[in-house]
N, C-alpha and C positions, 0 to 999 in steps of 0.2 A: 164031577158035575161040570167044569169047566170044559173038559171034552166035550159035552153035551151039547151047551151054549154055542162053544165055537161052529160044532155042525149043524144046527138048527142054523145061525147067523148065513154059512155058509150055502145051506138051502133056499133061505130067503132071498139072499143075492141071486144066486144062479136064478130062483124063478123071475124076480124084478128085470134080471137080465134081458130073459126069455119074453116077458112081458113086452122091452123097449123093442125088442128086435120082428117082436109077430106087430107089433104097432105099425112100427117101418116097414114091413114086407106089405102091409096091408093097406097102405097108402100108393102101391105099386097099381096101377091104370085107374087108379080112384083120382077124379077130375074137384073133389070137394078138395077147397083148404088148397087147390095147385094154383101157385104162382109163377110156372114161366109153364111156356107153348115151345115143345121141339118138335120142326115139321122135318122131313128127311123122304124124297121119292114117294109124296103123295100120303105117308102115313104122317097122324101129329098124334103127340103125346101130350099130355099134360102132367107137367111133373113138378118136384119141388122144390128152389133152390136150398133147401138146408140139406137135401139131399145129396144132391148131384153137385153143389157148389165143395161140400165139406171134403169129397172125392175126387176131385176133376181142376186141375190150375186151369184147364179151357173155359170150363165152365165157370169158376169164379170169377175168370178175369173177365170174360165176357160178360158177365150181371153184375159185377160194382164197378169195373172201368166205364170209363163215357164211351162207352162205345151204344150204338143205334139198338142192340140185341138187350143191353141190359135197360135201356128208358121204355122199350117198349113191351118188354119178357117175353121175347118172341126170338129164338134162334131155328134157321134156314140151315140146314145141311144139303144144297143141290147138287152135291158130285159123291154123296157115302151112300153106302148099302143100308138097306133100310130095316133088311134083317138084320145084320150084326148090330147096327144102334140100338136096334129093341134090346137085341141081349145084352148091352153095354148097358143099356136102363137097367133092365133087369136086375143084371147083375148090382148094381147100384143099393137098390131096395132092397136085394136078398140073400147075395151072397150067392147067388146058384144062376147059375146060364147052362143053355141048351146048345153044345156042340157040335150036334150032328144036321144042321139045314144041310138041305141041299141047293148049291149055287147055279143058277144058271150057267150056262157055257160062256166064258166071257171073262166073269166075275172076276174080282183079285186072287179071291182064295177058293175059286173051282179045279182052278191048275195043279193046284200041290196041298195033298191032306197036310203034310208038313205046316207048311205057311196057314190052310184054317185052321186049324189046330192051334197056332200060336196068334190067330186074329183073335180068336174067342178064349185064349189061356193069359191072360194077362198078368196075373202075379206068379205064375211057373216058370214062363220063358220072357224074354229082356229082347222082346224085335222090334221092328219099324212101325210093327206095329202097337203096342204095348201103350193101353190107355186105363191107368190106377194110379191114384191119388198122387194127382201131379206127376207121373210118369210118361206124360205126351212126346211122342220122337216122332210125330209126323204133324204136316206141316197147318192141320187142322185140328183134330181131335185122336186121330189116332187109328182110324176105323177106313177098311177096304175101298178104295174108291171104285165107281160103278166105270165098267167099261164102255 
């Protein structure tokens, strides 16, 4: 009987899991309940710091240091690609990003599948460009700059 209990219990969790985690995904371009604005090359998001801050030292330091981004919740990205931050969002919400855009000629990571591949692979490979949970090596957030 104790078998029993422990797998029901263990069902339970796993759906409650599944529960927090479709809650979170579903908050993904939903503007209700968003408390910061990321604009980035003419697109804005509305997102939300418990989100993006819980994942991101940029992001945290930027919404509770005095800095001008966290008094006003409003962060400006004018030199990143504006596809890969969707998918850094995305990513954020859901745990799943879209690696196959196609870059303009130009772009950082039009040049080498290698390097998109490791713009949009963030917890696989460890490069320059590499933006998860406080994992920032580049000199903003982490994301392709526009040519």
């Amino acid at each position: 009987m104790r078998e029993n209990y422990a797998s029901t219990w263990s069902v339970a969790m796993s759906d409650n899991h599944q529960r927090v985690f479709d809650t979170v995904a579903g908050q993904f371009g939903c503007q209700e309940c968003s408390d910061l604005v990321l604009k980035c090359d003419g697109s804005v998001w509305n997102i939300h710091k418990a989100v993006v801050c819980s994942q991101s030292a940029f992001f945290r330091k930027a919404c509770t240091g005095r800095f001008k981004e966290g008094q006003e919740s409003v962060i400006t990205l004018p030199e990143d690609n504006s596809c890969v931050v969707h998918e850094m969002i995305r990513y954020f919400y859901t745990a799943e990003y879209n690696d196959s855009h196609h870059f303009a000629p130009g772009d950082a990571c039009a040049e080498n599948d290698a390097i998109r591949k490791c713009c949009f692979t963030p917890t696989l490979f460890q490069c320059p460009h590499a933006h998860h949970r406080g994992q920032v090596r580049h000199p903003t957030i982490g994301v392709p700059r526009k040519s």
